[in-house]
N, CA, C and O atoms as CSV, one atom per row, in Angstrom:
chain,resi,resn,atom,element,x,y,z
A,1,UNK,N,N,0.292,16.908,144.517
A,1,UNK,CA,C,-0.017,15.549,144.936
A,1,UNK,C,C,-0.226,15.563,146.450
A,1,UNK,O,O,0.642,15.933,147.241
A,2,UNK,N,N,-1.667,15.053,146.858
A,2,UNK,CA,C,-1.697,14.871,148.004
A,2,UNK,C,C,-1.266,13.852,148.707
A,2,UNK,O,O,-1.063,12.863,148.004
A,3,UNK,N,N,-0.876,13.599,150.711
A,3,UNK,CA,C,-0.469,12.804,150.795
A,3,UNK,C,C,-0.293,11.144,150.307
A,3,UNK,O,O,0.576,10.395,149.860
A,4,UNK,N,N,-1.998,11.114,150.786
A,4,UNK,CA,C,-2.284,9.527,150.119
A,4,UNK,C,C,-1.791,9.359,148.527
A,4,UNK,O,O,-1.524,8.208,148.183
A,5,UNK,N,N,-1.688,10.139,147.796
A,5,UNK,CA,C,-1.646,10.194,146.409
A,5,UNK,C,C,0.338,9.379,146.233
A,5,UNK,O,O,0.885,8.532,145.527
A,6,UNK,N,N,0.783,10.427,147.493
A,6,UNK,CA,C,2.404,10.511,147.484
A,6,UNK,C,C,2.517,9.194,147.858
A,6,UNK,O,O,2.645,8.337,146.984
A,7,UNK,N,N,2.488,8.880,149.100
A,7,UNK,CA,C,2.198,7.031,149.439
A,7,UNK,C,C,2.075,6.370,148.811
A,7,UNK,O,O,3.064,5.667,148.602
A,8,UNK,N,N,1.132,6.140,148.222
A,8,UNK,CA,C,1.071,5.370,146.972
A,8,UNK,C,C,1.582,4.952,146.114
A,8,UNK,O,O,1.763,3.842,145.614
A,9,UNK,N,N,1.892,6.180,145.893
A,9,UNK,CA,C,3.229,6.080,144.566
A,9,UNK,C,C,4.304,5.825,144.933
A,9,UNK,O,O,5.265,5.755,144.167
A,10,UNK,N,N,4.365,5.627,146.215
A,10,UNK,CA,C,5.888,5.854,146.547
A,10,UNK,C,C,6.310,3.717,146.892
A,10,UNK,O,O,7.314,3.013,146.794
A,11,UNK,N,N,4.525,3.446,147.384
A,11,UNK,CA,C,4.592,1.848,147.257
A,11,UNK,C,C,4.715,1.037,146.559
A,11,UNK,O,O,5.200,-0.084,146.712
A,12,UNK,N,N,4.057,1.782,145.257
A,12,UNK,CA,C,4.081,1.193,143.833
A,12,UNK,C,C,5.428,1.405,143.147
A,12,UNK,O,O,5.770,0.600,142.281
A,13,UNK,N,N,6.142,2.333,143.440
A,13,UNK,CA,C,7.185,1.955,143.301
A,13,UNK,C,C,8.133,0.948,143.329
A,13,UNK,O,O,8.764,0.309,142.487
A,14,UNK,N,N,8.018,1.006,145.099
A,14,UNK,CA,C,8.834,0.077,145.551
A,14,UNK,C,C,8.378,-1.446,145.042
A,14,UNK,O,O,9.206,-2.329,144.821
A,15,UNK,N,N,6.869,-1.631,144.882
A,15,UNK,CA,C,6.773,-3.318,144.290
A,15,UNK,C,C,7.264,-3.062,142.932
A,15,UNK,O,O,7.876,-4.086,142.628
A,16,UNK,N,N,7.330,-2.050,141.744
A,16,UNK,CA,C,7.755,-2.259,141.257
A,16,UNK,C,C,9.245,-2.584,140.655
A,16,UNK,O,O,9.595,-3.124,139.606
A,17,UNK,N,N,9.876,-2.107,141.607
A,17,UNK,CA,C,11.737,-2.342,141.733
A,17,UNK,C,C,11.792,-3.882,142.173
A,17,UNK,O,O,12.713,-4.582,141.750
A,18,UNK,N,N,10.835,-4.400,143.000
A,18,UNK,CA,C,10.694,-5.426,143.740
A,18,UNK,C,C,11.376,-7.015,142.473
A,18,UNK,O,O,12.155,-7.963,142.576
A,19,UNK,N,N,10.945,-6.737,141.973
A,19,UNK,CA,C,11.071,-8.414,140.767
A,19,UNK,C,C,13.011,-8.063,140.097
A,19,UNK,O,O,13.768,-8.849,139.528
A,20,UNK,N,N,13.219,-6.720,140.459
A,20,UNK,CA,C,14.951,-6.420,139.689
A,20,UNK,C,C,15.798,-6.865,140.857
A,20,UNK,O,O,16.875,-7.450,140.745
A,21,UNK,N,N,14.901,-6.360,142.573
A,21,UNK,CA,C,16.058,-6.531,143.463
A,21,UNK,C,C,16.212,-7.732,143.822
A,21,UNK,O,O,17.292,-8.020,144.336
A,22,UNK,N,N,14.934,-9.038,143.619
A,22,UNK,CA,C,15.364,-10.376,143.603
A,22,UNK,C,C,16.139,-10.661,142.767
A,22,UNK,O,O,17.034,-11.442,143.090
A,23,UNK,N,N,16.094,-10.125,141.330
A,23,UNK,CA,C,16.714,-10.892,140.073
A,23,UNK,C,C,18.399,-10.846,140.949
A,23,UNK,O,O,19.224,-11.733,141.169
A,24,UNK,N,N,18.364,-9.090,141.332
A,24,UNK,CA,C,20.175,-9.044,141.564
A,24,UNK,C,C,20.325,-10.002,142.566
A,24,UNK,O,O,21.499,-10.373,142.539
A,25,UNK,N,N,19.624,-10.650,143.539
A,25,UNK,CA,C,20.129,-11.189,145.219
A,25,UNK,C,C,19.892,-12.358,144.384
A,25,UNK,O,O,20.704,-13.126,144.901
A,26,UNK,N,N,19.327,-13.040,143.426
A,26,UNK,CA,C,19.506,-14.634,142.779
A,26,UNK,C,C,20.902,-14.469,142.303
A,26,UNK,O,O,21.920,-15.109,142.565
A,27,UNK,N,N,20.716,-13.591,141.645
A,27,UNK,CA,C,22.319,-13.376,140.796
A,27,UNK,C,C,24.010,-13.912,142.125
A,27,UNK,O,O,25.001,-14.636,142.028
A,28,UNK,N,N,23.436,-13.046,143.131
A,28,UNK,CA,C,24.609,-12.730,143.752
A,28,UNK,C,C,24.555,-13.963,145.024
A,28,UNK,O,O,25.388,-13.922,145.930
A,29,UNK,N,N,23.734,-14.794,144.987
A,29,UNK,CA,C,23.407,-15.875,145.483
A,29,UNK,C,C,24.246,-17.077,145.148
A,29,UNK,O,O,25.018,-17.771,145.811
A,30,UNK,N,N,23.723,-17.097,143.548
A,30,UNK,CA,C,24.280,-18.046,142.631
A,30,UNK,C,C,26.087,-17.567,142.561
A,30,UNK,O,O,26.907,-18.474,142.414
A,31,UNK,N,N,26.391,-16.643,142.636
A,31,UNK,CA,C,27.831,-16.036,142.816
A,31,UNK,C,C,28.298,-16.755,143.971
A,31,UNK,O,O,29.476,-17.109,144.003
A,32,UNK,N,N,27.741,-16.941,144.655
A,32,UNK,CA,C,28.465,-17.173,146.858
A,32,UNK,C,C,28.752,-15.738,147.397
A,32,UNK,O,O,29.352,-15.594,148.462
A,33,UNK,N,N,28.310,-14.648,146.636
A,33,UNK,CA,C,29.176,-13.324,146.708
A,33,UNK,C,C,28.246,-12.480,148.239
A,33,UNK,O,O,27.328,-11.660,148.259
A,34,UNK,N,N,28.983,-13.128,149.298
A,34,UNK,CA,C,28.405,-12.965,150.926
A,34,UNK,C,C,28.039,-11.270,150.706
A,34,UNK,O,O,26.937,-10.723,150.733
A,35,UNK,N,N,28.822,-10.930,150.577
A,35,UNK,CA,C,28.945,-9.275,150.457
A,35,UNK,C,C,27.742,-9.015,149.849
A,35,UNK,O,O,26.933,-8.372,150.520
A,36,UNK,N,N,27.485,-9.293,148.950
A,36,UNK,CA,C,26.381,-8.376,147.731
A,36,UNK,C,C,25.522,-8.681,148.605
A,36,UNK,O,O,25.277,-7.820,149.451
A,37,UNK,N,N,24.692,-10.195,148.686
A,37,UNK,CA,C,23.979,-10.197,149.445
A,37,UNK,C,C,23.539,-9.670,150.657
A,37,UNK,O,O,22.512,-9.102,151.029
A,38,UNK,N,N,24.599,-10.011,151.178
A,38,UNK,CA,C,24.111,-9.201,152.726
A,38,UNK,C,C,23.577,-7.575,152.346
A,38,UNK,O,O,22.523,-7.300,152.919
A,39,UNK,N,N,24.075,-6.594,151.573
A,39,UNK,CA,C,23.945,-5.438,150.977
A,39,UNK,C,C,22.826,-4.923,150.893
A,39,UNK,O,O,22.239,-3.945,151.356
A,40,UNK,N,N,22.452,-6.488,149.616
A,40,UNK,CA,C,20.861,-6.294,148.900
A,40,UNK,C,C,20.004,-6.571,149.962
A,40,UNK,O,O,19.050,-5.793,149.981
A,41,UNK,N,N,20.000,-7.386,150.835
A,41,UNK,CA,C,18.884,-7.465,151.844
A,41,UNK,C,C,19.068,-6.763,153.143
A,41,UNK,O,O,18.191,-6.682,154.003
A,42,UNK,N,N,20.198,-6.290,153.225
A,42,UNK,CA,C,20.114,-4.709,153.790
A,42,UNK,C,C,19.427,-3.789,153.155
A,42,UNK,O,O,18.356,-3.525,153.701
A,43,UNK,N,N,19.727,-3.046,151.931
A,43,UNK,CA,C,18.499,-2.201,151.176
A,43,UNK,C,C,17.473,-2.743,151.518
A,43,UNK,O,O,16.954,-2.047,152.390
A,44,UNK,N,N,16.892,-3.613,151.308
A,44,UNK,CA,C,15.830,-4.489,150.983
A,44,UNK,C,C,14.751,-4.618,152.456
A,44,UNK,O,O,13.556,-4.907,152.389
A,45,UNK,N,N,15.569,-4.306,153.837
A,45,UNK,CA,C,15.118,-4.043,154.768
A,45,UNK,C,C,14.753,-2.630,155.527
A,45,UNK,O,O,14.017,-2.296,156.455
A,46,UNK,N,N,15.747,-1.929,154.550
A,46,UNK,CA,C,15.846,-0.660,155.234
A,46,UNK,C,C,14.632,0.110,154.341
A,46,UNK,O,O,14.183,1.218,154.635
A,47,UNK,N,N,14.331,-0.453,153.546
A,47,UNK,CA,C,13.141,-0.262,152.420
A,47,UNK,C,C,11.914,-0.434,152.963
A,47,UNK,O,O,11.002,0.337,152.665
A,48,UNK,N,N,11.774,-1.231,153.632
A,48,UNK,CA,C,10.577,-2.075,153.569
A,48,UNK,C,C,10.269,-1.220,155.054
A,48,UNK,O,O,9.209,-0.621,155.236
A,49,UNK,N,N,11.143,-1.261,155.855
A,49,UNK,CA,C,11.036,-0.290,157.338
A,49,UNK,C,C,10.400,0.803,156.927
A,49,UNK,O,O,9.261,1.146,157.241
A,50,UNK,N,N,11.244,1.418,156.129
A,50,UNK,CA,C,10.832,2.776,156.096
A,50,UNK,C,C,9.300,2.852,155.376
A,50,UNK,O,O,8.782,3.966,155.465
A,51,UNK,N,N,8.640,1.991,154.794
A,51,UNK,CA,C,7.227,1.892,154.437
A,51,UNK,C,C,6.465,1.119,155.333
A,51,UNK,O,O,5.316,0.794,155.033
A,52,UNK,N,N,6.994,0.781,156.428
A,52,UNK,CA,C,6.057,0.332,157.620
A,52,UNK,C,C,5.787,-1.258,157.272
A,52,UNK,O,O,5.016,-1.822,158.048
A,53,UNK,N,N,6.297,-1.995,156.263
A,53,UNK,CA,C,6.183,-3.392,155.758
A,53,UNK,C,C,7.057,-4.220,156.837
A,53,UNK,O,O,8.233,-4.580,156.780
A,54,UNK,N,N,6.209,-4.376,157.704
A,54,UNK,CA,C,7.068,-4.912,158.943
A,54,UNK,C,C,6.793,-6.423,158.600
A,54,UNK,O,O,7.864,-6.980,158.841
A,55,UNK,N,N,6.185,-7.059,158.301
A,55,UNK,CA,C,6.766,-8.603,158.028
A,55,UNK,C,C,7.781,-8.846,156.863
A,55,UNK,O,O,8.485,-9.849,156.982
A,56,UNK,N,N,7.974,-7.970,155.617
A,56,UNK,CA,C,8.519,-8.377,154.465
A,56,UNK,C,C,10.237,-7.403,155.522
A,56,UNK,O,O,11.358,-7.841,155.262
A,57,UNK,N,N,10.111,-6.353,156.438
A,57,UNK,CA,C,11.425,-6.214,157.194
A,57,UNK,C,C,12.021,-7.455,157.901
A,57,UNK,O,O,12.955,-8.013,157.324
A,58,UNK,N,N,11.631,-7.905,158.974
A,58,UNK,CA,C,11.414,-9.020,159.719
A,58,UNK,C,C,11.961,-9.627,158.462
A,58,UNK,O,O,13.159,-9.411,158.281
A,59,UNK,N,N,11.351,-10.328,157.573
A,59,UNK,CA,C,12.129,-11.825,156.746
A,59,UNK,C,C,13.471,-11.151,156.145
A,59,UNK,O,O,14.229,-12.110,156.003
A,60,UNK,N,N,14.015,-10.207,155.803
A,60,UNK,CA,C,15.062,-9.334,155.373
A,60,UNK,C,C,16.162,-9.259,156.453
A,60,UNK,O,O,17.363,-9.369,156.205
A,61,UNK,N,N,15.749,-9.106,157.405
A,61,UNK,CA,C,16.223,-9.212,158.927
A,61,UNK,C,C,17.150,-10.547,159.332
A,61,UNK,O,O,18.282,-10.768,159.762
A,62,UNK,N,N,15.889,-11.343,158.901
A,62,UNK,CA,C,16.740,-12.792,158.707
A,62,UNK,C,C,17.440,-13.037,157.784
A,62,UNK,O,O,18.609,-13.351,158.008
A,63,UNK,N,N,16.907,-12.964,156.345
A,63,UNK,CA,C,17.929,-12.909,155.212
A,63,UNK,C,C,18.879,-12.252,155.781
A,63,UNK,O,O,19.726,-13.146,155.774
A,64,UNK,N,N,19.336,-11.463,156.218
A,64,UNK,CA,C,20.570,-10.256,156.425
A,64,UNK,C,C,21.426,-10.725,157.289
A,64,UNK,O,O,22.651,-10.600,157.282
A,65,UNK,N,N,20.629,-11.370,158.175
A,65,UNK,CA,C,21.240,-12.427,159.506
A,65,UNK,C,C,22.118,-13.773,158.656
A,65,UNK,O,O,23.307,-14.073,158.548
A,66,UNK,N,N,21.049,-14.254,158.239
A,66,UNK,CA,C,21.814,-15.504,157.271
A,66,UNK,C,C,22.877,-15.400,156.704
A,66,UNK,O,O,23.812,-16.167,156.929
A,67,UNK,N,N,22.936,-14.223,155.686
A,67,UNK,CA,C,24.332,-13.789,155.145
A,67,UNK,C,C,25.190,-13.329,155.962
A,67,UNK,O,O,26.392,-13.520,155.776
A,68,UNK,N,N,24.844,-12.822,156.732
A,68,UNK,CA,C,26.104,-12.301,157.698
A,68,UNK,C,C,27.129,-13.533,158.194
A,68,UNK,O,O,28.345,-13.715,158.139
A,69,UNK,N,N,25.729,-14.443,158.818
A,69,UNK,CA,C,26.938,-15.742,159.196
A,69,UNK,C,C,27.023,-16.548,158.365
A,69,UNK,O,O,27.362,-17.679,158.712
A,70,UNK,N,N,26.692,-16.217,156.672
A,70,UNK,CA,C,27.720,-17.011,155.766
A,70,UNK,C,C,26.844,-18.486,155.583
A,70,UNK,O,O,27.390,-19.547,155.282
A,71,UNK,N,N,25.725,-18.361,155.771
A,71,UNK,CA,C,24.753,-19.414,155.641
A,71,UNK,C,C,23.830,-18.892,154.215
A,71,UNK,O,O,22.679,-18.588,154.529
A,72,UNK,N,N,24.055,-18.780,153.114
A,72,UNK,CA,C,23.826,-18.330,152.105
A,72,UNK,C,C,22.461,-19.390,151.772
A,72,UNK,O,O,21.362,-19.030,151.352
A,73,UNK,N,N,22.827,-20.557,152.043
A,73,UNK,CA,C,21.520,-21.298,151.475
A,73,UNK,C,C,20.444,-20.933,152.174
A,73,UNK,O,O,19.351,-21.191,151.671
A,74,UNK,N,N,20.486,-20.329,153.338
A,74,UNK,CA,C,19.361,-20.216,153.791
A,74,UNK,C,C,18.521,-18.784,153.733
A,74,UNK,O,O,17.546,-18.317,154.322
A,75,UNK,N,N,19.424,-18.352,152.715
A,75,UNK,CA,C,18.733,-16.719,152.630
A,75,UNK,C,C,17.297,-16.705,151.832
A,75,UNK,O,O,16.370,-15.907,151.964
A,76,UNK,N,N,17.380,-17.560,151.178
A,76,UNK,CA,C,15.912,-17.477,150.279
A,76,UNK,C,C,14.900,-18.038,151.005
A,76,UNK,O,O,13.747,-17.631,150.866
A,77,UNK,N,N,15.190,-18.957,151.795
A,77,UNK,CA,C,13.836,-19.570,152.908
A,77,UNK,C,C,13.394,-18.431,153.639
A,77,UNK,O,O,12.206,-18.263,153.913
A,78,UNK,N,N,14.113,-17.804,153.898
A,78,UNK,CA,C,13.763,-16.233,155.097
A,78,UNK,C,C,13.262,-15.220,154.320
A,78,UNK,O,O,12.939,-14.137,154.807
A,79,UNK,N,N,13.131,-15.589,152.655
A,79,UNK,CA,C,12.736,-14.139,152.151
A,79,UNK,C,C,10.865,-14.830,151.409
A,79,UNK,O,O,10.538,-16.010,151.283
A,80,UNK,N,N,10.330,-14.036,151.193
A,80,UNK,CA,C,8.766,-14.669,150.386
A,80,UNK,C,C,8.923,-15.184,149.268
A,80,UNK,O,O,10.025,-15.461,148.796
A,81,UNK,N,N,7.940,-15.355,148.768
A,81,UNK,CA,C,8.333,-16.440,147.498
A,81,UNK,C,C,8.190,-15.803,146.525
A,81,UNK,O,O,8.399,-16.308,145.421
């Protein structure tokens, strides 16, 4: 597999995990469970960095911010729709 080939796959991946790691951060939302959250949109940033997805990092950034100071409602406004 050549590079571009590897990339690729390696993006399609990641959108495809994409619809499980919201399901878990709704889940753990609907919990109040500060911890998980902050966690999942830690992965969720450190993910998106490492594929150069610098606006979907950036809103993760904030999500991650939000949970940290325990402002839970506002984690889903900071993430895409």
């Amino acid at each position: 597999m050549d590079a571009p080939d590897l990339a690729a796959s390696i993006v399609a991946a990641f959108r495809a995990e994409l619809p499980e790691q919201f399901a878990a951060l709704d889940q753990a939302l609907a919990a109040a469970d500060r911890v998980l959250v902050e966690r999942l949109v830690h992965s969720l940033k450190s993910a998106a960095a490492n594929l150069g997805a610098e606006p979907l990092r950036a809103q993760a950034a904030a999500a991650e911010a939000a949970a940290r100071a325990d402002r839970l409602d506002t984690v889903h406004a900071a993430l895409p729709a």
